[in-house]
KOLZA-749074 format. One record per residue (C-alpha): x, y, z; residue number from 1; chain. Coordinates in steps of 0.05 Angstrom, whole numbers, plus 5000, padded with zeros to 4 digits. Layout:
<pts>
 east north   up   i ch
    X     Y    Z NUM  A
...
</pts>
This chain:
<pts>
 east north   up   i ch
 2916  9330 7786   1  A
 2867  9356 7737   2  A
 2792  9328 7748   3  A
 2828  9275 7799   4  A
 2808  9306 7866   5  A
 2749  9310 7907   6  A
 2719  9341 7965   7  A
 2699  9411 7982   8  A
 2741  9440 7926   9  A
 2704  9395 7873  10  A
 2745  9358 7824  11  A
 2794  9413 7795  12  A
 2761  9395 7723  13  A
 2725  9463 7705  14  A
 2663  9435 7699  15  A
 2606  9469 7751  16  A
 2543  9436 7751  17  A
 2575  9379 7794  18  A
 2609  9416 7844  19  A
 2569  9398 7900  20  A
 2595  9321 7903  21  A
 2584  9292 7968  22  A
 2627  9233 7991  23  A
 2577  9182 7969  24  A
 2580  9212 7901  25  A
 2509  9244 7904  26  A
 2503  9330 7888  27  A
 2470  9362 7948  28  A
 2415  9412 7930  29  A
 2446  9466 7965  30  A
 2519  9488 7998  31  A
 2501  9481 8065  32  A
 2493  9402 8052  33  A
 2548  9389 8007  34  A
 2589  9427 8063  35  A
 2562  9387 8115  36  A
 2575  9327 8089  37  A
 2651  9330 8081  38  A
 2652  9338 8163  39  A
 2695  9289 8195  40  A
 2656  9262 8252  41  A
 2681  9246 8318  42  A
 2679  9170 8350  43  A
 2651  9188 8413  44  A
 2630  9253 8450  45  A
 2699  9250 8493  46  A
 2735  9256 8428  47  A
 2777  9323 8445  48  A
 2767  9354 8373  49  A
 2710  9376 8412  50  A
 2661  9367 8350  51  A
 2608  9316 8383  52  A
 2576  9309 8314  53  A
 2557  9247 8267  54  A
 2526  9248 8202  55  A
 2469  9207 8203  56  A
 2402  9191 8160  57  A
 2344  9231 8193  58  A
 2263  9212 8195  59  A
 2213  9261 8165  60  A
 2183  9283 8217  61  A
 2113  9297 8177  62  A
 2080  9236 8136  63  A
 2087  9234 8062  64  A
 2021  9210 8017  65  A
 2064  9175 7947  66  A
 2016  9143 7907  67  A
 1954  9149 7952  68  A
 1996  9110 8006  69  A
 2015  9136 8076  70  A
 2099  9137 8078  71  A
 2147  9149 8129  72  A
 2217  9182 8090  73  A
 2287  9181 8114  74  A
 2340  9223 8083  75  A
 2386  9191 8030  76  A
 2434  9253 8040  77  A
 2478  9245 8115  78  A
 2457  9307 8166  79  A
 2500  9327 8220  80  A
 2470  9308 8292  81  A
 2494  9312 8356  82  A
 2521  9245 8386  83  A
 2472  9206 8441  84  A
 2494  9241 8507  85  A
 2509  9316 8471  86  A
 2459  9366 8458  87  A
 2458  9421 8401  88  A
 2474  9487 8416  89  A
 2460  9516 8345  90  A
 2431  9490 8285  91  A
 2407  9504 8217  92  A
 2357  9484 8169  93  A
 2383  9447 8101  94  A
 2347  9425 8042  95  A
 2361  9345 8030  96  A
 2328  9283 7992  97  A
 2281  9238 8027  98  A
 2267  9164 8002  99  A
 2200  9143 8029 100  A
 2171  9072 8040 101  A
 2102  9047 8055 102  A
 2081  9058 8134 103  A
 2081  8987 8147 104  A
 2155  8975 8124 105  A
 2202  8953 8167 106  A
 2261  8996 8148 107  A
 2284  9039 8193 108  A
 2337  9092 8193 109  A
 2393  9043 8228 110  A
 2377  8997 8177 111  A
 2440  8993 8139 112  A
 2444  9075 8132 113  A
 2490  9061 8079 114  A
 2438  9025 8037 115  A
 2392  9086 8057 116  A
 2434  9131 8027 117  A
 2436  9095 7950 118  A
 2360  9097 7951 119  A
 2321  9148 7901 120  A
 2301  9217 7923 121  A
 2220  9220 7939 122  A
 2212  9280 7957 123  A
 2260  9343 7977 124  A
 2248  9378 8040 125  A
 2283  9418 8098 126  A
 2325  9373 8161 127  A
 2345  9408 8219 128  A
 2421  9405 8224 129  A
 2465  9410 8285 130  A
 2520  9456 8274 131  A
 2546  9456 8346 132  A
 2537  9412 8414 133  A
 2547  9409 8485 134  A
 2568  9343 8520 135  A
 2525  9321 8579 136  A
 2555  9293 8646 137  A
 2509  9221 8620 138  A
 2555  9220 8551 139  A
 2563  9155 8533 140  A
</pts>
């Protein structure tokens, strides 16, 4: 099974610079990420794994100046989130690559998030993460 695997383990093929393979094939900048991304998410927040998390494209929330215009950025690497209804309990801060597009664009982050997450890193900067979450009475 030599250099035929993937996921958290890498590819069993020796080489290191790659290691950090996320499921759409991109290397995260940083462990916490590439770990991150290999979460299984749950359907709903009545799943009973108990792990009320998706991974999901997240807005910048700052505005980005690229080539003397005004850009909002979403991230082209997944981030766990709490599902709608759940709160976070703990997060963390990650490193992740943004793609950015002209104010006046109409994409938006539930845009195709797959397509999102093919685009070109912009810029790199920190997301906040959700690493745990509590399920409201309202969770849908």
């Amino acid at each position: 099974m030599r250099g035929q695997t993937c996921g958290l383990c890498g590819k069993a093929d020796g080489e290191v610079r790659q290691e950090y393979s996320t499921p759409n094939e991109r290397v995260s900048r940083n462990a916490t990420s590439f770990a991150h991304s290999w979460v299984l998410p749950a359907k709903s927040c009545h799943d009973t794994s108990e792990c009320y998390m998706q991974l999901d494209s997240v807005k910048l929330e700052k505005q980005i100046s690229l080539e003397g215009e005004e850009s909002k950025c979403y991230t082209v690497e997944p981030v766990l989130r709490c599902l709608p209804g759940c709160l976070p309990v703990r997060t963390t801060s990650v490193t992740v690559g943004y793609h950015c597009v002209p104010l006046d664009s109409n994409l938006n982050r539930s845009d195709g998030l797959s397509s999102i997450y093919e685009k070109s890193i912009d810029v790199s900067e920190t997301a906040e993460s959700h690493l745990a979450c509590r399920c409201t009475p309202q969770c849908t």
